[in-house]
C-alpha positions as CSV (number, residue, x, y, z in Angstrom):
1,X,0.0,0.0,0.0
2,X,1.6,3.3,-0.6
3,X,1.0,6.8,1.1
4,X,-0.6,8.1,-1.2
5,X,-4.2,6.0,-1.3
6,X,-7.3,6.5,0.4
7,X,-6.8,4.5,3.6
8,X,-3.2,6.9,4.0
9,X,-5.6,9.0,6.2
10,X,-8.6,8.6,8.4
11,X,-11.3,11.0,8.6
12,X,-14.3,11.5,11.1
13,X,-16.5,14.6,11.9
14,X,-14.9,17.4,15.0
15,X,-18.6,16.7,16.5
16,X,-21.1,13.7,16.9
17,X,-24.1,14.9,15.2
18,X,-22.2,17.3,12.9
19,X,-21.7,17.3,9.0
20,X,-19.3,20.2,9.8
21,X,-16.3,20.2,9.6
22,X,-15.0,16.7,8.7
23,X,-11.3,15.8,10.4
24,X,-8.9,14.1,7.9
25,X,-5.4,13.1,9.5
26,X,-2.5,10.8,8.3
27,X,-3.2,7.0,9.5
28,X,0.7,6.7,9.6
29,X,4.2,8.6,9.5
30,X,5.4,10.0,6.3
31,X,2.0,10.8,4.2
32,X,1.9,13.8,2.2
33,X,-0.1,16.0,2.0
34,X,0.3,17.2,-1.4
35,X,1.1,13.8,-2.9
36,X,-2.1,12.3,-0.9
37,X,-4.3,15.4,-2.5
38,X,-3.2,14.8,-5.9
39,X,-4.1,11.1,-5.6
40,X,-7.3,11.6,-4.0
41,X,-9.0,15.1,-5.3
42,X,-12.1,13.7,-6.8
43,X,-12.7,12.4,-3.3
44,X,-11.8,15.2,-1.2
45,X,-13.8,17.2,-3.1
46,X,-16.9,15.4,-2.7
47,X,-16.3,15.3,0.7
48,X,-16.0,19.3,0.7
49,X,-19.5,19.1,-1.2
50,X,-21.2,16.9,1.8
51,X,-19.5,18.3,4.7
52,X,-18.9,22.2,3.3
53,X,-15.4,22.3,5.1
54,X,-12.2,20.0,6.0
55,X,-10.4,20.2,8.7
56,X,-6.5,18.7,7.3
57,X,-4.5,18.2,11.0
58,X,-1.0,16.7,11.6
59,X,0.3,16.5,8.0
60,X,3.4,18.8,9.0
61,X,2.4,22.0,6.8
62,X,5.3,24.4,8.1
63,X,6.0,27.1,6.1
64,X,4.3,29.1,3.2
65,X,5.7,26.9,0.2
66,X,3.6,23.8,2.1
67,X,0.3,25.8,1.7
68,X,0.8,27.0,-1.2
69,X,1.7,23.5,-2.5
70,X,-1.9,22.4,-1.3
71,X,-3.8,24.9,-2.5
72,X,-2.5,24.6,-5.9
73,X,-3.0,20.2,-5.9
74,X,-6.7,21.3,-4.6
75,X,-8.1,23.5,-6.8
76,X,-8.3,24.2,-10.2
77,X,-6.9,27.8,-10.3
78,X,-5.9,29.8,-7.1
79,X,-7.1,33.3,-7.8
80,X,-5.7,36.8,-6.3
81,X,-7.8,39.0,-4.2
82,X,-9.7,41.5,-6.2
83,X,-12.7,43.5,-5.4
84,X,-11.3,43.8,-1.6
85,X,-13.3,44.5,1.4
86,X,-10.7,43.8,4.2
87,X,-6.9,44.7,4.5
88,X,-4.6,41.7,4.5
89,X,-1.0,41.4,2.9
90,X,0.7,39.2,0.1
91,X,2.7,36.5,1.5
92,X,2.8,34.5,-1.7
93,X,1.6,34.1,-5.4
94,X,-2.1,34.4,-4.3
95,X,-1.4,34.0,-0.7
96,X,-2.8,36.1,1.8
97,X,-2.3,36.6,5.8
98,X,-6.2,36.6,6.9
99,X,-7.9,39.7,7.6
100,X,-5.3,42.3,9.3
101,X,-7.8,43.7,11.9
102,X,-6.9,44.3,15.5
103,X,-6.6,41.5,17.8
104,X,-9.2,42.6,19.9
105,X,-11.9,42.6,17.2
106,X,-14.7,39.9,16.1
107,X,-15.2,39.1,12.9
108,X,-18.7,38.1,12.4
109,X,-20.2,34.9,9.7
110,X,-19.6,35.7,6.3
111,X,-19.1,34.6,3.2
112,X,-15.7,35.3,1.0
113,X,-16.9,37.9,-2.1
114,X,-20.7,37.5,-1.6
115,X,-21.3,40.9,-2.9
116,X,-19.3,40.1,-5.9
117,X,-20.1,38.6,-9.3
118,X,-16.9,36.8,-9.8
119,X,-16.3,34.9,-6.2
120,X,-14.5,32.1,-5.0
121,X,-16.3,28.6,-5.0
122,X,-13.2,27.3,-2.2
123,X,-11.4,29.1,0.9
124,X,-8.1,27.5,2.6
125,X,-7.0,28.7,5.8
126,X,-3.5,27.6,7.3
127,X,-2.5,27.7,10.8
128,X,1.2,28.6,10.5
129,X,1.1,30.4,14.9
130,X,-1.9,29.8,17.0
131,X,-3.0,32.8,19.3
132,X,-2.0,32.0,23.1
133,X,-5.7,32.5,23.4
134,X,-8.8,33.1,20.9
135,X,-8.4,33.6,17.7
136,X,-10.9,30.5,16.4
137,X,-12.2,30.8,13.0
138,X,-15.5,29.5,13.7
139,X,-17.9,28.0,10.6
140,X,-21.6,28.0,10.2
141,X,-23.7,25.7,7.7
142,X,-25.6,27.9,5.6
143,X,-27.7,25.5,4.0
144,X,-28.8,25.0,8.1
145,X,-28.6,29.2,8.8
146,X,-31.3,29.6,5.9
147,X,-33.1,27.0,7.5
148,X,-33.2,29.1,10.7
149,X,-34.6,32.5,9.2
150,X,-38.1,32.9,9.3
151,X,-39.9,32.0,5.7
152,X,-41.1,35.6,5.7
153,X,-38.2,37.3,6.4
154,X,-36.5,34.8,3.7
155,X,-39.7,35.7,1.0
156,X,-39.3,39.6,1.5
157,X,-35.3,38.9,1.0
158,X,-36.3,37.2,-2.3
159,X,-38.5,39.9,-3.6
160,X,-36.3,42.7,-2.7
161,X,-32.8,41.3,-2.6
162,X,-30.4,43.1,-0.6
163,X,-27.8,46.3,-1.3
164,X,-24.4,47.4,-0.4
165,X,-23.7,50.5,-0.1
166,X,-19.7,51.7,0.0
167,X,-18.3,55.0,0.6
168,X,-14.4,55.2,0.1
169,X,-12.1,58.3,0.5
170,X,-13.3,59.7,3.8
171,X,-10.4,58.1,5.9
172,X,-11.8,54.7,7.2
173,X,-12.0,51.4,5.5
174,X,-9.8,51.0,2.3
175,X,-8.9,53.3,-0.8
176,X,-11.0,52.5,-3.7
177,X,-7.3,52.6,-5.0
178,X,-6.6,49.0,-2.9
179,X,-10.1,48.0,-3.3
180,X,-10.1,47.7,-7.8
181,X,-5.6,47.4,-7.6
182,X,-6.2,50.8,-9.8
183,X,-5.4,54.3,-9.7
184,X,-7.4,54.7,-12.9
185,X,-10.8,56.1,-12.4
186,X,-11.6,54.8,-15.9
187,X,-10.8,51.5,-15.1
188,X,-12.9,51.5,-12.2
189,X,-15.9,52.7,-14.3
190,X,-15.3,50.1,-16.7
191,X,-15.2,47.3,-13.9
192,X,-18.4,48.5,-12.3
193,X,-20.4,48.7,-15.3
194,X,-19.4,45.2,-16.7
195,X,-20.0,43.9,-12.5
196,X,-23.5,45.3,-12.1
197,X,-22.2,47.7,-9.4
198,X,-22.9,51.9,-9.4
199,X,-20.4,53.9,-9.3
200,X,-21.0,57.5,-8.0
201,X,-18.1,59.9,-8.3
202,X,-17.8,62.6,-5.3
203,X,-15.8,65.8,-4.3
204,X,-12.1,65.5,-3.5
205,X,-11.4,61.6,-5.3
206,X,-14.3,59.8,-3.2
207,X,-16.4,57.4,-4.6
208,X,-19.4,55.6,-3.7
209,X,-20.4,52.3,-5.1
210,X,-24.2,50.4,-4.8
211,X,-24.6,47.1,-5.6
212,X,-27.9,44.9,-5.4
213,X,-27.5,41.4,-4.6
214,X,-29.7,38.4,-4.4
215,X,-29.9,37.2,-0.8
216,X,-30.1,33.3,-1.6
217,X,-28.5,31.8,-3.9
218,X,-28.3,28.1,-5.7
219,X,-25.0,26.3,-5.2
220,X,-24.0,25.6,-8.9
221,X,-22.8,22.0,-8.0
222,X,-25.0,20.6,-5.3
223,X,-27.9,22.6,-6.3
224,X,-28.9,23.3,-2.4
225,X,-30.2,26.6,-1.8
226,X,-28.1,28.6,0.5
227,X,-28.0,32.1,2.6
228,X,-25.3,33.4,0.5
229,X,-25.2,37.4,1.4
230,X,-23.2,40.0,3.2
231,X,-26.3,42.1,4.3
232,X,-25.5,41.2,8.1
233,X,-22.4,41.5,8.1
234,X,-21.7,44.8,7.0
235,X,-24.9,46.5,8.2
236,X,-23.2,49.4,10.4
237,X,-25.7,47.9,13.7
238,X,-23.4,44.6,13.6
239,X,-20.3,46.8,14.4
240,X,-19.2,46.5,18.1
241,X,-20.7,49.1,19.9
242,X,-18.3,50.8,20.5
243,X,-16.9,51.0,16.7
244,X,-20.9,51.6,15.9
245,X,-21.2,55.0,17.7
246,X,-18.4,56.3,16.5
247,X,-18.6,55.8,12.7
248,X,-22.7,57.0,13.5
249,X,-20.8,59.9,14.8
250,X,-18.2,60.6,12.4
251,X,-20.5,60.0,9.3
252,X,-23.7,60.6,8.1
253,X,-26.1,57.1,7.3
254,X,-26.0,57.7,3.5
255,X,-21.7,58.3,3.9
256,X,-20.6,55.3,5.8
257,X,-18.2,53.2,4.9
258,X,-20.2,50.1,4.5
259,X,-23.8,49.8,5.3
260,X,-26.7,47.5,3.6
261,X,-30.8,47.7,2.8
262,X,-33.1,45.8,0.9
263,X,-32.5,45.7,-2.4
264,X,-34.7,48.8,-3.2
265,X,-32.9,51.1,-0.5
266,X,-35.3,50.6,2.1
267,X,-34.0,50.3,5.5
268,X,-33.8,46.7,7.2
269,X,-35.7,46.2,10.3
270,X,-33.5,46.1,13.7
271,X,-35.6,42.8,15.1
272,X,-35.0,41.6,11.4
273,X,-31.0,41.9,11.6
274,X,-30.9,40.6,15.1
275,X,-33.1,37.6,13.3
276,X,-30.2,36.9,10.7
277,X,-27.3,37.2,13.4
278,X,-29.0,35.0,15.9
279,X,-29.4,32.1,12.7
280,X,-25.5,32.7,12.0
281,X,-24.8,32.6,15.8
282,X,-26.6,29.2,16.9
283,X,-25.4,27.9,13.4
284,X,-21.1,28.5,14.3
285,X,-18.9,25.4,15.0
286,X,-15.6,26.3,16.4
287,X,-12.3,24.8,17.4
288,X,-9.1,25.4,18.7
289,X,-6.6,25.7,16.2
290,X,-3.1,24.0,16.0
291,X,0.3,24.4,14.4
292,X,-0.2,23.3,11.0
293,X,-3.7,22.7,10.7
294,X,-5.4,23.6,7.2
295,X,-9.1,24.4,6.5
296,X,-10.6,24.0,3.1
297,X,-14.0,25.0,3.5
298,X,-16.8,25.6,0.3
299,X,-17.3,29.2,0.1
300,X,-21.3,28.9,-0.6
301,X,-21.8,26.1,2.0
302,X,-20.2,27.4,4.8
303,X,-19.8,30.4,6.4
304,X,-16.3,31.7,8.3
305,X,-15.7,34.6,11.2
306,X,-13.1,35.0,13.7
307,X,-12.8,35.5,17.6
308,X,-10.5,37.8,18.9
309,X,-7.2,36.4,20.6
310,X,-4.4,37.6,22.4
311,X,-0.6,37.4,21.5
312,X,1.1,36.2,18.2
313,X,-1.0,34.9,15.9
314,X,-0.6,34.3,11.8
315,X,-3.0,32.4,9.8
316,X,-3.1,32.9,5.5
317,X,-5.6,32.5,3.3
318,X,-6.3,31.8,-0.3
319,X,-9.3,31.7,-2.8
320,X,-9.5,29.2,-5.8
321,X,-12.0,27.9,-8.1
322,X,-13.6,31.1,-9.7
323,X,-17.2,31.1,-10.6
324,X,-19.4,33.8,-12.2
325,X,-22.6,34.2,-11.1
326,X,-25.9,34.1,-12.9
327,X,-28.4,35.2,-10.4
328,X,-27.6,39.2,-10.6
């Protein structure tokens, strides 16, 4: 038998009664994990499919170049990060540290590029320093989290879909500049129109963008219906307080730097957001993550946030497997 078959590794869910995620360890010394993907990708991909994320422990992913190395035997093409909505850095070709907020900050359920046309189908994570504390990057089912929101609150979503509204050049959040990797307003015009996005040129080289979203969306390979949306998570009431009061303070409603609303600018209903946040919140497995541990998760099945933590911590990140959408 060599290392490189199916019964290399053994594999079992973190928790009884939970698709999400599925473990998958070496049996025995010496497996890689590279050499094992390759071998095996139809099947760890179907897995993905079922379970919506893999937890890949104890395979001795060390540095950057092992990551990478997965990534690329995983996935059909590893993409760079365009359209951006968080800070991170380049580590490597299409390698990212995760998002480069403070320590002390939560990062609540979302899904990578929701608000996007062009979005990753698969995430990896890699767990290259643990926090001393914190830190978790906790998942949520969101086949199971639309399952949780009320069917009217789901029906109205439908009808009206939901809207992002971005303000950039007023000193918080990133540079429209960062966000499109241009300093060509023409090229920025000519990305929004062919992306379904409106752009809104203001005084002093600021720009606001809207974009109108379906809410649920149909995974293109399982065909599962899914709460697929960033309308939660950047509505400005799902800021910590005490980040909340002073944006409210700083900016006026229609200049924030993020904020959502139904799809026809209508406001969203406080008991209706705290609805949605409580479905993502009862939804989130979590665990404690190790030196070395990878997560390869399915971008429209599952959910990811982070805890805060205390002391060191550096975890990367990659997107793969482009798809278009067809619902906007």
């Amino acid at each position: 038998m060599t290392l490189t078959t199916e019964a290399a590794v053994r594999a079992e869910c973190l928790q009884p009664g939970s698709l999400l995620p599925l473990v998958i360890e070496p049996a025995r010394e010496g497996v890689s994990l590279v050499a094992w993907t390759l071998e095996n990708r139809e099947s760890l991909r179907a897995r993905l499919l079922r379970h919506g994320a893999i937890l890949l422990r104890n395979f001795g992913v060390e540095e950057v170049e092992d990551f990478a190395g997965f990534t690329a035997a995983a996935s059909d093409e590893v993409m760079e990060y365009r359209e951006r909505s968080s800070p991170r850095h380049e580590v490597g070709a299409n390698i990212y540290t995760s998002t480069d907020y403070p320590a002390s900050q939560k990062i609540f359920p979302h899904n990578e590029h929701s608000y996007s046309q062009h979005l990753p189908l698969t995430l990896f994570f890699c767990c290259l320093q643990p926090a001393l504390r914190g830190g978790e990057t906790p998942l949520a089912d969101c086949r199971r989290v639309l399952r949780r929101i009320a069917p009217e609150v789901v029906e109205k979503f439908r009808r009206k879909k939901w809207m992002y509204v971005r303000n950039f050049g007023d000193g918080f959040g990133l540079s429209w500049q960062t966000v499109f990797q241009t300093t060509d307003r023409a090229e920025v015009e000519t990305y929004c129109a062919r992306n379904a996005i409106e752009a809104e040129w203001k005084e002093g080289d600021r720009l606001r963008t809207r974009q109108v979203r379906p809410a649920v969306a149909t995974h293109p390979r399982s065909g599962e219906e899914v709460w697929f949306n960033h309308l939660t998570f950047f509505h400005v009431s799902t800021l910590e307080p005490i980040i909340r009061d002073v944006m409210l303070e700083a900016f006026a409603e229609e200049d924030l730097p993020n904020n959502t609303y139904y799809g026809d600018g209508s406001p969203i209903e406080p008991d209706v957001l705290d609805h949605l946040r409580d479905a993502y919140l009862q939804e989130q497995v979590s665990f404690t993550w190790q030196q070395g541990d990878v997560v390869m998760l399915d971008n429209m099945l599952t959910a990811h946030a982070r805890a805060s933590y205390a002391g060191p911590r550096r975890v990367l990140f990659a997107m793969a497997d482009p798809y278009t959408r067809r619902d906007i």
